[in-house]
VOGU-3710 file (C-alpha; in Angstrom, 3 decimals, decimal comma):
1> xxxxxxxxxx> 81,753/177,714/148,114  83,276/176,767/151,442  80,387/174,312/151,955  80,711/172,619/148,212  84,443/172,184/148,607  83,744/170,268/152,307  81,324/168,120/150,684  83,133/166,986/147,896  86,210/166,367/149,912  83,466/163,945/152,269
11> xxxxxxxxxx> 82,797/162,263/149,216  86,543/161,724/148,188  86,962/160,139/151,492  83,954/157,983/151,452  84,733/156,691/148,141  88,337/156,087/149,530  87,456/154,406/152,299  85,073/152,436/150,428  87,872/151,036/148,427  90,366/150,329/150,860
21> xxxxxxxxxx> 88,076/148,320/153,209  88,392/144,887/151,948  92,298/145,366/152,510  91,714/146,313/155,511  88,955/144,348/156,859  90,983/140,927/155,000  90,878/138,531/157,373  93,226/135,322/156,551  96,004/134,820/154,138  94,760/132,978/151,197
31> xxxxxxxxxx> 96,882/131,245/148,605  95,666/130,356/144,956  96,936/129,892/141,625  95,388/132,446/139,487  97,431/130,966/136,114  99,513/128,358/134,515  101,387/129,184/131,349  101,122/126,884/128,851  98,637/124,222/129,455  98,761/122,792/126,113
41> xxxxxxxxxx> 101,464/119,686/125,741  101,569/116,348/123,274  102,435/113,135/124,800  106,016/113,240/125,574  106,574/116,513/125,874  109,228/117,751/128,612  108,300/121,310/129,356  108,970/124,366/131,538  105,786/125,775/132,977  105,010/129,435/134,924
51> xxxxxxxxxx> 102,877/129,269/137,869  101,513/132,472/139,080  101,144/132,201/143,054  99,021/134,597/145,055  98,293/135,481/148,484  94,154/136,949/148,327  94,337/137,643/151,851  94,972/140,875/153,832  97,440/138,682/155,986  100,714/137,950/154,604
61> xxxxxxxxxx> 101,779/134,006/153,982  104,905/132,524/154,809  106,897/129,054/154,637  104,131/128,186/151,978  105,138/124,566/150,588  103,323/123,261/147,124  103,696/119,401/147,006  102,950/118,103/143,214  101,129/114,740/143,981  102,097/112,080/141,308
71> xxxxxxxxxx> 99,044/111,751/138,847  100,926/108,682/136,821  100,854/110,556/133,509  102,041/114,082/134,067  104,818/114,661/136,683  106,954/116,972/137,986  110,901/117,063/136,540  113,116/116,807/140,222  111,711/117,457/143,230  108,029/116,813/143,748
81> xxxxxxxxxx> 108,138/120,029/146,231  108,023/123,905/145,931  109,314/125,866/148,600  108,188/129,666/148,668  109,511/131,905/151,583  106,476/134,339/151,884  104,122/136,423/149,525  102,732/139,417/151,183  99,047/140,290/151,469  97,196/140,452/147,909
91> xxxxxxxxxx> 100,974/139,962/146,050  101,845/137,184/143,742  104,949/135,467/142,533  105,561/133,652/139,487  107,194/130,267/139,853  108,828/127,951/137,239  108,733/124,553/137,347  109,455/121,854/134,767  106,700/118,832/134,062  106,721/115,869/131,598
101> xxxxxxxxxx> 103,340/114,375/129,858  104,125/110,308/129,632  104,488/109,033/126,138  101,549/107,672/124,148  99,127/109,072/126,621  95,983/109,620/124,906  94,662/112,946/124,106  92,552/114,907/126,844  92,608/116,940/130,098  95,038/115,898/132,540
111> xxxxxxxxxx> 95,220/117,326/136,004  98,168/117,259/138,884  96,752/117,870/142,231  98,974/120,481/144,474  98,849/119,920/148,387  99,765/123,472/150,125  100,058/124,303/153,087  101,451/128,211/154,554  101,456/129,789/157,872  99,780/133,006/158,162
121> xxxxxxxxxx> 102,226/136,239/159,298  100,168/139,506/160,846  101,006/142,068/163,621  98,424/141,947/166,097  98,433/145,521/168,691  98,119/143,552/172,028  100,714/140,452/171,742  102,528/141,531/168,561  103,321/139,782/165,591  101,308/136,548/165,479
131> xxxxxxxxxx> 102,431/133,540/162,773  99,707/130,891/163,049  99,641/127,637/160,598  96,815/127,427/158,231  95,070/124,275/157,395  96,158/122,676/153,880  94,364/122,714/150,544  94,611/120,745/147,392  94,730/123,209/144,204  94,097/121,237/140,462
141> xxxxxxxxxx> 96,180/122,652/137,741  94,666/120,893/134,421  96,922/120,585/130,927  95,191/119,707/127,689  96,914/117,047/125,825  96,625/116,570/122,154  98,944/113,629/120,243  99,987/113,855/116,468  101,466/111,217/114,208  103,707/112,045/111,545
151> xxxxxxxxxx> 105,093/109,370/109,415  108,147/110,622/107,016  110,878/108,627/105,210  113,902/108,453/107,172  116,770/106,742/104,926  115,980/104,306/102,262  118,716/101,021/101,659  119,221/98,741/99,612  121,085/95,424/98,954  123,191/95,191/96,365
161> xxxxxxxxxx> 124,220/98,959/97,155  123,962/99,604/93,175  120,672/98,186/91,481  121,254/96,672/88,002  119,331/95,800/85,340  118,161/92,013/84,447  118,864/91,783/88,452  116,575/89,776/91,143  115,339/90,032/94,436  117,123/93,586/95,303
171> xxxxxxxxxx> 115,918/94,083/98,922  114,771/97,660/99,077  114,746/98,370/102,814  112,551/101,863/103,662  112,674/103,485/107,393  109,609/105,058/108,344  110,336/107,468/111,253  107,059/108,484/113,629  108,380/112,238/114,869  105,025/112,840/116,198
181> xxxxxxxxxx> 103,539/112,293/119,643  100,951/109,745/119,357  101,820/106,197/117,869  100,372/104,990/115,162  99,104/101,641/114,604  98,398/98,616/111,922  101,000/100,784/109,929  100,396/99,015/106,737  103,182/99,898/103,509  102,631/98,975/99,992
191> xxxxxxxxxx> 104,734/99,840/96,949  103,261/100,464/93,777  106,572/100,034/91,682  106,296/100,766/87,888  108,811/99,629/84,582  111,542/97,912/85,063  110,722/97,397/88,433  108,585/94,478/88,986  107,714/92,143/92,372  110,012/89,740/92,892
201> xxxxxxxxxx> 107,452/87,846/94,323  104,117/87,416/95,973  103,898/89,535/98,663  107,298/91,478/97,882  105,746/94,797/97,433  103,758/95,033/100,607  105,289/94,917/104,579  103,431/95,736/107,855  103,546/96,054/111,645  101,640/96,396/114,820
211> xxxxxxxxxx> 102,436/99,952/115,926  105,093/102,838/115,333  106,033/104,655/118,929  106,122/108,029/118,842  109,473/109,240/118,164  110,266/105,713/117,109  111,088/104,462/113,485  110,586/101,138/111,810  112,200/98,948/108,812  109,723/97,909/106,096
221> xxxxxxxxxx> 111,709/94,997/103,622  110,324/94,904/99,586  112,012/92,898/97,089  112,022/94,216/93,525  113,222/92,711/90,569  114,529/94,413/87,268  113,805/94,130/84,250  116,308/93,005/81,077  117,583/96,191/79,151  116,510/98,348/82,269
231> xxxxxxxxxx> 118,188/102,044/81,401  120,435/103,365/84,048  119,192/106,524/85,487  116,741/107,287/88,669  113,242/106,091/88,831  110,609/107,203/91,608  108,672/104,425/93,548  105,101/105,640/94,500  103,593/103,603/97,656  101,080/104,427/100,259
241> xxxxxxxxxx> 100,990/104,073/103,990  97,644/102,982/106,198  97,612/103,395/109,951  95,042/103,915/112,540  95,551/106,711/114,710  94,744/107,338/118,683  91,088/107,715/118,133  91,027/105,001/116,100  90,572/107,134/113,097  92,578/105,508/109,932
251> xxxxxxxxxx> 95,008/107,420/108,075  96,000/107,037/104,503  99,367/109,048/102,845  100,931/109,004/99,385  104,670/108,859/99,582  107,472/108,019/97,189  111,179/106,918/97,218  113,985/106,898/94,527  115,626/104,313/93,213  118,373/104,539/91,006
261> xxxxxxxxxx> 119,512/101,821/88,391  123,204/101,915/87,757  125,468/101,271/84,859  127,129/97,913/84,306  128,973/95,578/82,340  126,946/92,624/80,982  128,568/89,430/78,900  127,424/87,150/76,342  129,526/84,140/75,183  129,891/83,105/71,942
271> xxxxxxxxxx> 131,074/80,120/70,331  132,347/77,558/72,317  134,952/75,693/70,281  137,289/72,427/71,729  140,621/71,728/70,038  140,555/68,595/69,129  136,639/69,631/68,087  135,436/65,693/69,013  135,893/64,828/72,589  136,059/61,085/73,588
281> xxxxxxxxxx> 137,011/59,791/77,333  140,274/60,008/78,289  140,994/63,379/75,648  142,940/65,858/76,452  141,375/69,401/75,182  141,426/73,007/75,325  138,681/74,337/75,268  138,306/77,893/74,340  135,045/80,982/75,164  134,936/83,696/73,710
291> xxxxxxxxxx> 133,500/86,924/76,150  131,911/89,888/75,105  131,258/92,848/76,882  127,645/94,057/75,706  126,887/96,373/78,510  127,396/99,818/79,294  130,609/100,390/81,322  134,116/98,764/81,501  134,217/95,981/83,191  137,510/95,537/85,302
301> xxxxxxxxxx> 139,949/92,569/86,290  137,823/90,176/84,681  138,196/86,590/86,110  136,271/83,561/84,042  135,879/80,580/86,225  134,836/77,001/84,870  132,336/74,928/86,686  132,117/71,107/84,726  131,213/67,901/86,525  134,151/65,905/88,436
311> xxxxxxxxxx> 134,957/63,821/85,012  136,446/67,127/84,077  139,690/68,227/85,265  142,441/70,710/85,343  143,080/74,634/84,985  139,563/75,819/85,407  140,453/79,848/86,440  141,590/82,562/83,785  142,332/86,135/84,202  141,177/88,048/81,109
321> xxxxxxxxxx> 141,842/91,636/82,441  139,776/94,730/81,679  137,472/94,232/79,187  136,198/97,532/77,405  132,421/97,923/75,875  131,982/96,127/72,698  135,544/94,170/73,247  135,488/90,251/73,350  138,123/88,146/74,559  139,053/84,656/75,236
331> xxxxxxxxxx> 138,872/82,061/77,927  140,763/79,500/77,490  140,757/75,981/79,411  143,438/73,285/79,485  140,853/70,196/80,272  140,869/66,388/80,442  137,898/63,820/80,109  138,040/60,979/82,233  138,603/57,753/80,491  135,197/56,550/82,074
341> xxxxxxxxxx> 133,297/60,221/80,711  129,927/58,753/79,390  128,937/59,908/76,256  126,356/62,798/76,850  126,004/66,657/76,887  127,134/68,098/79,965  125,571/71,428/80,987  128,460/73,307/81,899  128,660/77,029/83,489  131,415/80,034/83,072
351> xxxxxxxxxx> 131,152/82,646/86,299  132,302/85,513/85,485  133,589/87,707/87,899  134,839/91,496/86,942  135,568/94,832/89,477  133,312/97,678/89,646  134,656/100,688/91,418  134,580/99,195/94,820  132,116/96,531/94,462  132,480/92,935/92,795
361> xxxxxxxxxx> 129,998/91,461/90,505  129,465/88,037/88,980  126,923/86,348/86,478  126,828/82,795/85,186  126,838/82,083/81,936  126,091/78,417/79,868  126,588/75,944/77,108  127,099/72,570/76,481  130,201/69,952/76,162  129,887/67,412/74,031
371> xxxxxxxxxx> 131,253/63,900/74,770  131,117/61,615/72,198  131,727/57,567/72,324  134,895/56,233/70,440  133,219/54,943/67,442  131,128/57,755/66,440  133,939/59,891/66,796  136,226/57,140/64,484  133,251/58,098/61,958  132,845/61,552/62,494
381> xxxxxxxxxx> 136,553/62,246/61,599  135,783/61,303/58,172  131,709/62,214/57,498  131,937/62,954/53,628  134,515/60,036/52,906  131,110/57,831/51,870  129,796/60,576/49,914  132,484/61,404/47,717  133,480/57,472/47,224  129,361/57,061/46,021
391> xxxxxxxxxx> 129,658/60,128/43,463  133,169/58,791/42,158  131,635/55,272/40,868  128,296/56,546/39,646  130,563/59,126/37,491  132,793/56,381/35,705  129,645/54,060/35,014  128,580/57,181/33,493  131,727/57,718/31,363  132,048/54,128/30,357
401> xxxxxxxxxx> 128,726/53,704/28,996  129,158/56,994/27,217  132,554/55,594/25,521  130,534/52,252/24,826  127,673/53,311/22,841  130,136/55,823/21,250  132,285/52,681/19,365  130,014/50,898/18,629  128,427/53,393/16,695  131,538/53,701/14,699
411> xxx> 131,143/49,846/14,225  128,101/50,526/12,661  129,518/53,170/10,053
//
C-alpha cells in the first residue's frame, strides 16, 4: 500500500511540475492586447473603449508606453499616449481610453496602429534584479464601421403662419433632419398634395439637394395654393423622399406632413351706388360700398381703403369696425372728378384690411366708376321725357278722331 501511495504522489508531482514549467522556464516579458471592447462604431461616433493589456511572459514589464499612431479616420480623444507603470508576469490590466470615428467615413474595417515599447523587470541570483529595455512592437487594434441614414421631419413652417382658403402661393417650408451616421445624397422631395391643395406652380411641389450630412438637417421650399370654399380643419400632405445612400444604394420613404386650413373672414361688395348717380368732370360725389362679411369668423377693426386713378381725389380711408358673419356695412367716400376726367370706366379697387387675433389680413376687391361726358349726362337726367311726350300726342289724335267720326254721325241722323 506503501508503494501505491509513493507512486501516486510521483505522479502528482510530475503532473505539477509539468504545469508549472512554462512559468518557470518563461523567458521575456511579452506584452499583447488580448481584447478591445466594443469594436463596432458609425461614423461620428465619440466612444469610450476597454483595452485589455497583458504581460505573456514569465518576466514582469514595466514603464510600458502605448503610443496611438494617427490613422486619419479614427483617433484617439487627448493624449495620443498610454502610460502603464508595470504588469507582472502572465497578469493583465484593463485600460480605458476614449476614440472618435471621423464623420461620413465610409463603412468598413478601420485599424489604429499602437507603438509599445516596456522594459523587462526580473531578479537574476548572481547580480540581482536586472531591468533591461525591450525592443518596440506595433500592435493593430481594428473597429468595424457601419453608417446609417435616417431622414425624419424635423419642424414644418409656413408663410402666412395661418393657411386660408381661396389663398396663393403659401410657402410650405419642411426640415428634413439626417440623425444618422452616413449622409445621404441626391435627397430628392416631392409632395403629392391632394383637395384644396393644389401647385401653385410648375415645379412648386418638388425641391432637391446635393447631400444631407449626417447629423445635419436641410430646408425643402413648396408652394401650395388653396382652393375657393376650402373647409377649415387639418389636412395630411403625403410626399416621398429619394436619396442614394453610402454604397450607392437608392433609398425611397413615404412620409407625410399636416397642414391645417384656418378660419377666416371673406367679403363681397355689393352695389356700388354714387350720389349724384351720373358723374361728369369736375363732380363732386360720394360714393358709397356696401361690405359683407360671407366668411366664417368675425372679422375685426375693419379698414376699407380706396385705390382710383389720380383724377380722383379726396377721403379715400374708412374705418368700418368689427364686422360680424353675415353683417354688411358701408363704405363711404367723399370724392371729386377732375374737371379734365375723360369719359370712360375706370377700374377701381377697395383693400380691405380687418384684424385677426394677432395677424392682419387684406384682400382687394373691384368694380367700376362710371364717368360720363356733359351731354349724355344733360340727356340721361331726363331718359323717358321723349317717351312719354310720343305716347301723349298719339293718344289725343286718337281721341279726336274718335269725337270726329262720332258728330258726324249724328249729322247723318
Amino acid at each position: 500500500m506503501n508503494h501505491i501511495l509513493l507512486l501516486i504522489l510521483t505522479l502528482l508531482f510530475a503532473v505539477t511540475a509539468a504545469w508549472v514549467a512554462p512559468s518557470s522556464a518563461a523567458t521575456n516579458a511579452n506584452i499583447v492586447i488580448t481584447d478591445v471592447t466594443p469594436t463596432d462604431l458609425s461614423p461620428g461616433d465619440i466612444k469610450e473603449i476597454t483595452l485589455t493589456v497583458k504581460n505573456e511572459g514569465g518576466r514582469d514589464a514595466r514603464h510600458i508606453t502605448m503610443n496611438f499612431q494617427n490613422s486619419g479616420n479614427i483617433s484617439l480623444i487627448g493624449s495620443s499616449t498610454v502610460y502603464i507603470s508595470s504588469i507582472n508576469a502572465w497578469s493583465s490590466k484593463e485600460i480605458p481610453v476614449t476614440i472618435k470615428a471621423e464623420d461620413e467615413i465610409t463603412d468598413g474595417a478601420y485599424g489604429i496602429p499602437i507603438v509599445v515599447t516596456f522594459d523587462e523587470y526580473y531578479y537574476n541570483a548572481s547580480v540581482g534584479y536586472v531591468t533591461t529595455p525591450m525592443p518596440s512592437k506595433t500592435i493593430t487594434i481594428v473597429f468595424n464601421v457601419e453608417g446609417t441614414t435616417t431622414l425624419e421631419v424635423a419642424n414644418v413652417a409656413t408663410d402666412p403662419l395661418e393657411l386660408r382658403e381661396d389663398s396663393e402661393n403659401n410657402n410650405i417650408t419642411v426640415l428634413l433632419e439626417n440623425s444618422g451616421s452616413a449622409k445621404a445624397r441626391s435627397v430628392s422631395v416631392r409632395m403629392d398634395p391632394p383637395s384644396p391643395f393644389t401647385a401653385a406652380y410648375s415645379g412648386s411641389t418638388s425641391d432637391f439637394t446635393e447631400q444631407i450630412q449626417a447629423r445635419s438637417s436641410h430646408n425643402f421650399v413648396f408652394a401650395l395654393d388653396i382652393e375657393d370654399r376650402a373647409e377649415e380643419g387639418s389636412y395630411t400632405i403625403p410626399f416621398t423622399i429619394e436619396y442614394i445612400g453610402e454604397d450607392a444604394q437608392k433609398f425611397s420613404q413615404k412620409k407625410s406632413i399636416t397642414l391645417k386650413i384656418s378660419s377666416q373672414a371673406d367679403f363681397l361688395v355689393g352695389e356700388v351706388t354714387t350720389k349724384p348717380a351720373v358723374i361728369t368732370g369736375g363732380t363732386e360725389f360720394r360714393i358709397n360700398i356696401p361690405v359683407k362679411n360671407t366668411g366664417n369668423k368675425d372679422a375685426e377693426s375693419v379698414n376699407a381703403i380706396l385705390k382710383t386713378k389720380s383724377y380722383f381725389t379726396g377721403a379715400k380711408t374708412d374705418y368700418l369696425g368689427d364686422i360680424e358673419v353675415g353683417l354688411e356695412k358701408v363704405a363711404t367716400f367723399e370724392l371729386e372728378a377732375h374737371r379734365d376726367t375723360i369719359p370712360d370706366n375706370y377700374e377701381t379697387d377697395i383693400k380691405i384690411i380687418w384684424e385677426d387675433g394677432d395677424e392682419r389680413l387684406e384682400t382687394i376687391k373691384s368694380f367700376r366708376l362710371v364717368v360720363v361726358s356733359s351731354e349724355r349726362a344733360g340727356e340721361g337726367s331726363n331718359p323717358g321725357i321723349i317717351p312719354i311726350a310720343g305716347a301723349g300726342l298719339l293718344m289725343a289724335v286718337l281721341i279726336g278722331v274718335f269725337i270726329y267720326f262720332k258728330k258726324k254721325k249724328r249729322k247723318s241722323e
